[in-house]
C-alpha positions in Angstrom: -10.0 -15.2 16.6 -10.0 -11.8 18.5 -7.4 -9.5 18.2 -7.4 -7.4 21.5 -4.7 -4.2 21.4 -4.6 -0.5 21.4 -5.8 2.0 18.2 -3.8 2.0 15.3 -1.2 -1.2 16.3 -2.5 -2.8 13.2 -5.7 -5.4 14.1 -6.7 -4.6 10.9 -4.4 -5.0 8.6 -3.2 -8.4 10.3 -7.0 -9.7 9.1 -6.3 -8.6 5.7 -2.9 -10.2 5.6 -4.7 -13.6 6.8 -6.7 -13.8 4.3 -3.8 -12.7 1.6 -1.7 -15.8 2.6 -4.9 -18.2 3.0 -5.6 -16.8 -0.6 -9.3 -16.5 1.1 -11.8 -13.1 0.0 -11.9 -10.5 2.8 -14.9 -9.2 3.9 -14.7 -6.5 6.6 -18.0 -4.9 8.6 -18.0 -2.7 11.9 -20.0 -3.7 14.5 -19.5 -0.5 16.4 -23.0 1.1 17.6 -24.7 -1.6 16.3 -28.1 -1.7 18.4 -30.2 -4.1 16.1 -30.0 -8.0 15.8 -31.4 -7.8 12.0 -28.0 -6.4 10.7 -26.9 -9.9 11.6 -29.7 -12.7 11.4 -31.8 -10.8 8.7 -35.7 -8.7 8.8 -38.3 -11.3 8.4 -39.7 -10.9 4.7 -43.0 -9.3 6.4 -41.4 -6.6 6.9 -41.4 -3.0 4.5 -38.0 -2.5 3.3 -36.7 -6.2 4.8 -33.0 -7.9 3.7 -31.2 -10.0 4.5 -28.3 -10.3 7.2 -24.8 -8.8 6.8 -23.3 -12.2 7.4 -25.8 -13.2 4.1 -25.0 -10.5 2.0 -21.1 -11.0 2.4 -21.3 -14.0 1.3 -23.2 -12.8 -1.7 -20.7 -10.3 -2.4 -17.6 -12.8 -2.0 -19.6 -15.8 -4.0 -17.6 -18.2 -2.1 -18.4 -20.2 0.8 -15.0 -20.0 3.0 -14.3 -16.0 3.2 -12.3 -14.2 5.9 -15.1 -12.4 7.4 -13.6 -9.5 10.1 -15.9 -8.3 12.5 -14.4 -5.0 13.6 -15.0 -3.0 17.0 -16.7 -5.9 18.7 -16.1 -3.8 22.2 -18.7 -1.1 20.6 -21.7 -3.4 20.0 -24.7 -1.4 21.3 -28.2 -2.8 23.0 -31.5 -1.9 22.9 -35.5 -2.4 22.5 -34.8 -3.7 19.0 -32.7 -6.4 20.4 -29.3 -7.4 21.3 -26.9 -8.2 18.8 -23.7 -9.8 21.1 -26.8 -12.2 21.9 -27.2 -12.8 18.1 -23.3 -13.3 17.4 -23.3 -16.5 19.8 -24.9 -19.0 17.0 -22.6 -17.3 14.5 -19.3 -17.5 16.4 -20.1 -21.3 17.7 -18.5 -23.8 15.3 -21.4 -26.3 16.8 -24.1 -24.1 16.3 -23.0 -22.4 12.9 -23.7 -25.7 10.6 -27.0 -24.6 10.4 -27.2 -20.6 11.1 -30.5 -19.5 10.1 -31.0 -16.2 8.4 -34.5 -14.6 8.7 -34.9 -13.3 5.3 -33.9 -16.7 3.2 -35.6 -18.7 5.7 -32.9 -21.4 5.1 -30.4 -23.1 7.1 -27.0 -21.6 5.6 -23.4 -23.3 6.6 -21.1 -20.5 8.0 -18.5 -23.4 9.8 -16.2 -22.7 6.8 -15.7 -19.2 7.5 -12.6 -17.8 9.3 -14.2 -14.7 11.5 -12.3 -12.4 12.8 -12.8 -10.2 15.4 -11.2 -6.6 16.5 -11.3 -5.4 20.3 -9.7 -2.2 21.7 -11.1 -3.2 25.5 -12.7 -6.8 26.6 -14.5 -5.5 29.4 -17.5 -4.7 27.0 -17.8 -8.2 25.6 -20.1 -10.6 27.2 -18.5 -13.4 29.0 -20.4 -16.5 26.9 -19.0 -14.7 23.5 -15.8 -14.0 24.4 -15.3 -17.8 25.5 -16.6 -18.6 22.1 -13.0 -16.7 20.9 -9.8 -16.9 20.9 -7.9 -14.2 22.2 -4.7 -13.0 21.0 -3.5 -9.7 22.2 -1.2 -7.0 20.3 0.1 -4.4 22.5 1.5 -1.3 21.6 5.1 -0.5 19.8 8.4 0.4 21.5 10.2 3.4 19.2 12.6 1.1 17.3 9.7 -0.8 16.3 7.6 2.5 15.0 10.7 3.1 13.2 11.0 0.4 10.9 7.7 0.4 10.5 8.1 3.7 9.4 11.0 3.0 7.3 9.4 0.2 5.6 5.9 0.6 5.2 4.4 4.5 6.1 7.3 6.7 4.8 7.0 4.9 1.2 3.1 5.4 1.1 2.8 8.8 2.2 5.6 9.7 -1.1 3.6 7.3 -3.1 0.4 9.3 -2.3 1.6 12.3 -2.4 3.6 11.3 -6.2 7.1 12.2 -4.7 10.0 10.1 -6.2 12.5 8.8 -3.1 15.1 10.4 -4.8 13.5 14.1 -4.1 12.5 13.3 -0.6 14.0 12.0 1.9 14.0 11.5 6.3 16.7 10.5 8.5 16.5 7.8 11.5 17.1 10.5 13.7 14.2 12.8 12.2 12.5 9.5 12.6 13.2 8.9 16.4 12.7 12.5 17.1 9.6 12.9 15.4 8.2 9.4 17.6 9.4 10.6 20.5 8.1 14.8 20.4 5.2 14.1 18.4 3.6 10.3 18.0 4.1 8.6 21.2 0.8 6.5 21.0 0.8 2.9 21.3 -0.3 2.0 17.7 1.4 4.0 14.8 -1.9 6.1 13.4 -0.2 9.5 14.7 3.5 9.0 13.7 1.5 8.1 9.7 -0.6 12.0 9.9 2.8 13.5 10.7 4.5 12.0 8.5 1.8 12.8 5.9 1.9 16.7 7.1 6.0 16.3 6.4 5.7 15.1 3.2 2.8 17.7 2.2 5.0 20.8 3.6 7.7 19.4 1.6 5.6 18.9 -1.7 5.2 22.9 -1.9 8.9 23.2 -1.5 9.2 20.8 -4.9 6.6 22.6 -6.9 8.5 25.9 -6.8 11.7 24.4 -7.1 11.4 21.0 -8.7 15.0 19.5 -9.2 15.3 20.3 -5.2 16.4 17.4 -3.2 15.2 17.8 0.0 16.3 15.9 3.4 14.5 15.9 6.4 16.7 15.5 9.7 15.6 16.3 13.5 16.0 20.3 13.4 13.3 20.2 10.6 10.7 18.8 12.3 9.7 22.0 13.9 9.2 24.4 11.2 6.6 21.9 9.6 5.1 20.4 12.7 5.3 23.2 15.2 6.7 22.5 18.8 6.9 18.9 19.9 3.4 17.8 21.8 5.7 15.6 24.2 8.3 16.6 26.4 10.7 14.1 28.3 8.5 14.1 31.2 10.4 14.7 34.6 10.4 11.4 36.5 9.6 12.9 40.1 11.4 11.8 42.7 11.8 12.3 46.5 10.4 11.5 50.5 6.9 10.3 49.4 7.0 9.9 46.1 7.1 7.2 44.0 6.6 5.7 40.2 4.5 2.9 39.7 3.1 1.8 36.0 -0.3 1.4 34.5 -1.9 0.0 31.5 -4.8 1.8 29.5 -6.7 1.0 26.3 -4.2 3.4 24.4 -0.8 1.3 25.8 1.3 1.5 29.3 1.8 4.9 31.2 4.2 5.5 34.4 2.3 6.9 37.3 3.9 8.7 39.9 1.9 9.4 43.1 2.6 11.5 45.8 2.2 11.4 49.8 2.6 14.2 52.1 1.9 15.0 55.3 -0.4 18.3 56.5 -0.8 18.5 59.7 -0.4 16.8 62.6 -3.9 17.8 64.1 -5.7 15.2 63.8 -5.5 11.5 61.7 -6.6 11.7 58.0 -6.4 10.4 55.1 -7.6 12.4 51.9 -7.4 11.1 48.3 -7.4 13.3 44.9 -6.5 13.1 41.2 -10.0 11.0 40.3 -9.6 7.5 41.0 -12.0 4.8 40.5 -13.8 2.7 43.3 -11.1 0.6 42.5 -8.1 2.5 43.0 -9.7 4.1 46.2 -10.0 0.7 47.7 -6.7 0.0 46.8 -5.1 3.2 48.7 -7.3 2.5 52.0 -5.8 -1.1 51.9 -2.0 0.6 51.4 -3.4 3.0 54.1 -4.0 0.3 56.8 -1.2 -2.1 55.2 1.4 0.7 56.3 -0.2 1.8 59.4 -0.6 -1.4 61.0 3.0 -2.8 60.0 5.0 0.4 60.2 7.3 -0.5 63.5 8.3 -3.4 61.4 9.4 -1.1 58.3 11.3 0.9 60.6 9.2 3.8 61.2 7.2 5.6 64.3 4.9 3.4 65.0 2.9 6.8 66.1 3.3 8.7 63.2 0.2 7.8 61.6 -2.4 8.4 65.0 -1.8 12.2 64.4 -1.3 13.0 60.8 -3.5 14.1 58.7 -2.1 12.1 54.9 -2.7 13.2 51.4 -2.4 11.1 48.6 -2.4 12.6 44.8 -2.0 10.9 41.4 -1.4 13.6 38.8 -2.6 14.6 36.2 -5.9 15.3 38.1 -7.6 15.6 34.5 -7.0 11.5 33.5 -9.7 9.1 35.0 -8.0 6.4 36.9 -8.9 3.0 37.7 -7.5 -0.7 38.9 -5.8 -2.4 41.6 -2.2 -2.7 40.3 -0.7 0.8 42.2 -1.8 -0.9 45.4 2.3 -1.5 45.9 3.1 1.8 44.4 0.5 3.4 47.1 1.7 1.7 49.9 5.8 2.8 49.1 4.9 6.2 48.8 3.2 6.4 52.2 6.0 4.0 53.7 8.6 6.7 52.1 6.4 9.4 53.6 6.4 7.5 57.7 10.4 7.2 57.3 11.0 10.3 55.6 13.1 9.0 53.6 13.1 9.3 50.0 13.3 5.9 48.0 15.7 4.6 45.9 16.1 6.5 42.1 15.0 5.5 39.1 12.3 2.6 40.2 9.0 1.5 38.5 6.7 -0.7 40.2 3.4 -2.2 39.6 1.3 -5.0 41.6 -1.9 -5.5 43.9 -1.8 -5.4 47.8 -3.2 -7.2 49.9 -4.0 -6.5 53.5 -2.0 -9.1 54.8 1.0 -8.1 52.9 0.9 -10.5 49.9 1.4 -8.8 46.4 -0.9 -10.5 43.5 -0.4 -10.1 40.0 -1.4 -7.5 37.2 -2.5 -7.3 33.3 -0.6 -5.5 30.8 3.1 -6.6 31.8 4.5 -6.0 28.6 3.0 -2.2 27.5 4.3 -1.2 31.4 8.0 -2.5 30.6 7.4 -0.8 27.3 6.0 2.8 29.1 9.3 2.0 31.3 11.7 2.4 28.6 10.6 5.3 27.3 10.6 6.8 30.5 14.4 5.6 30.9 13.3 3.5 33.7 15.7 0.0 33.8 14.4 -1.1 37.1 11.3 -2.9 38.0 9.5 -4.0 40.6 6.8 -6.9 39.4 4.9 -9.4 41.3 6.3 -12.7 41.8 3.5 -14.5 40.0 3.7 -12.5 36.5 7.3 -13.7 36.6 6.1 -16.0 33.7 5.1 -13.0 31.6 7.9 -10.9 31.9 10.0 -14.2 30.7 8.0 -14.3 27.3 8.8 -10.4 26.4 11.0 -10.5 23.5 14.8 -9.8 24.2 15.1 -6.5 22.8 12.6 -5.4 25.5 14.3 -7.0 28.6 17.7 -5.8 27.2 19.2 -3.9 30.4 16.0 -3.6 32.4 17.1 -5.1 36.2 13.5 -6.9 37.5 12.6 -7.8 41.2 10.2 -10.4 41.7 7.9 -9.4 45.0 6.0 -12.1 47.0 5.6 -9.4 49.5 5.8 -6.1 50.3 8.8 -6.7 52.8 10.2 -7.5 49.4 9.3 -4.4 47.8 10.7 -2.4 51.1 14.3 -4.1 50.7 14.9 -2.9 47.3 13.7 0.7 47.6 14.9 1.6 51.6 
């Protein structure tokens, strides 16, 4: 198995619980900067200082045959002159191949088909195409904030009074506190962030208890503050007018909304200038949106002329964030179709999908982190293509609840619904 999702949304701990209900021992090793195939298949016996693999020596250590064996950061696998360890992984991972798995050190066949591995991935872009096919992929994406709060409630609230030796009774935090403190402070896809604040609460509050023990504290929103300073988040403005338009991404660390902007300079010459550090990518992308809407524009409704003498720039803030990806190919082409009608588009509308330069839209990764970056933007209406129809269907309900979705084949589609 692989278990593909952003930090902190709980890879881990899903292998440990695996091998809790299997009743199986769990044996966990990193594979992150790992340059040498020897941690895996073992130093020949030659060697000064030789021993055996990790695979051997967890065995050793769980004196059992049929472990849970987690192979954590498989994304961060390094290479190098002492050899490539993805390379070695392949006879490990292959339930063919892995009957006989031989170790370097012992110098005997060892059976590793019993084994359950499990591996952790932040990215899958690292991993080499014949290892990934030897896994199976399951994908955990980030949490919306009434998920982070009963996980909160349940699970990282108790442990952080537990470690810190607080009874329940003397401390205690309200769901709004909660909801406030996810939404100013932890707004990460996994829930690492929301556990160090709520570890710095319960540590602020500890030096309240040891001057006045018998205190019974209670934490609610206008508290947050004083312990955590000012909130790191704001409720982000959702720009909006002629040119402008909010389309949705997907990172490592969970979805983002992406508003890009298209103005006009001058009308001395015809331009086209892009900024706010795009990838190749993302550049192609805009010069397809660029000759998409240029060529078609008469049948959009807008001066066919306008784009022979106007000089077009195209931003994506924040200019600091590295962008990448073909899914704001849509987005791109709205906001310079917005820009040739001057005519601002319709409120309150998230859209993601490629363009092609015949007009068709194709589909995009990450459906459910953008509908999840969508909520807690207070966007309810979305724009996906037609062919990740499929995907929006398997969200869960809470996450459709009161979110309107257009379907796009193409991008006279997307035009109807926004002009």
């Amino acid at each position: 198995l692989c278990f593909v999702g952003p930090p902190g949304v709980g890879k881990t701990s899903v292998g440990k619980s695996i091998a809790e209900s299997l009743g199986r021992p769990f044996y966990r090793f990193s594979l992150g900067g790992m340059r040498d195939e020897a941690e895996i298949k073992g130093h020949r016996r030659t060697y000064i200082g030789a021993q055996p693999g990790k695979l051997v020596q967890a065995l050793k250590d769980v004196e059992v045959m049929n472990p849970v064996i987690m192979l954590d950061e498989i994304d961060k696998m390094g290479q190098s002159y002492q050899g490539d360890p993805a390379s070695a992984l392949l006879e490990t991972l292959d339930p063919e191949q892995n009957v006989e798995f031989l170790d370097h050190y012992l110098d005997l066949r060892l059976d590793l088909s019993k084994v359950l591995f499990i591996c952790t991935a932040n990215t899958l872009d690292s991993i080499p195409g014949p290892l990934l096919d030897r896994m199976e992929v399951i994908r955990l994406s980030g949490y919306i904030t009434e998920e982070k709060i009963a996980i909160a409630k349940r699970h990282l609230w108790p442990k952080q009074l537990e470690k810190a030796g607080v009874s329940k009774g003397s401390l205690a935090i309200s769901d709004s506190a909660l909801k406030a403190l996810i939404d100013g402070y932890a707004r990460e896809a996994g829930v690492r962030q929301l556990e160090k604040q709520l570890g710095k609460l319960v540590r602020k509050a500890v030096v309240k208890l040891i001057d006045e023990p018998k205190a019974v504290i209670k934490l609610g929103p206008k508290d947050l503050e004083a312990s955590l300073g000012h909130p790191v988040f704001r409720n982000e403005q959702v720009l909006s007018g002629t040119g402008v338009i909010t389309g949705l991404a997907w990172t490592s660390m969970g979805g983002a909304t992406l508003p890009i902007e298209a103005t006009r300079i001058h009308t001395l010459n015809r331009g086209f200038k892009l900024t706010g550090q795009l990838g190749d990518v993302m550049k192609e992308s805009a010069e397809i949106a660029y000759s998409y809407v240029s060529s078609n524009l008469k049948s959009f409704g807008g001066d066919p002329k306008f784009f022979d003498e106007a000089f077009v720039h195209l931003h994506v803030p924040e200019g600091a964030t590295p962008k990448d990806g073909p899914s704001a190919g849509v987005t791109m082409a709205s906001a310079l179709l917005s820009l040739a009608r001057n005519q601002p588009p319709k409120k309150g509308v998230g859209m993601t999908g490629e363009l092609t330069l015949t007009g068709h839209v194709l589909p995009i990764g990450g459906v459910r982190e953008k509908v999840i970056a969508a909520r807690r933007q207070k966007i309810f209406e979305l724009i996906l293509p037609e062919p990740n129809r499929g995907s929006f269907e398997e969200l869960p309900d809470y996450l459709k609840e009161g979110i309107t979705v257009h379907f796009a084949k193409r991008f006279a589609d997307v035009a109807k619904i926004l002009f």
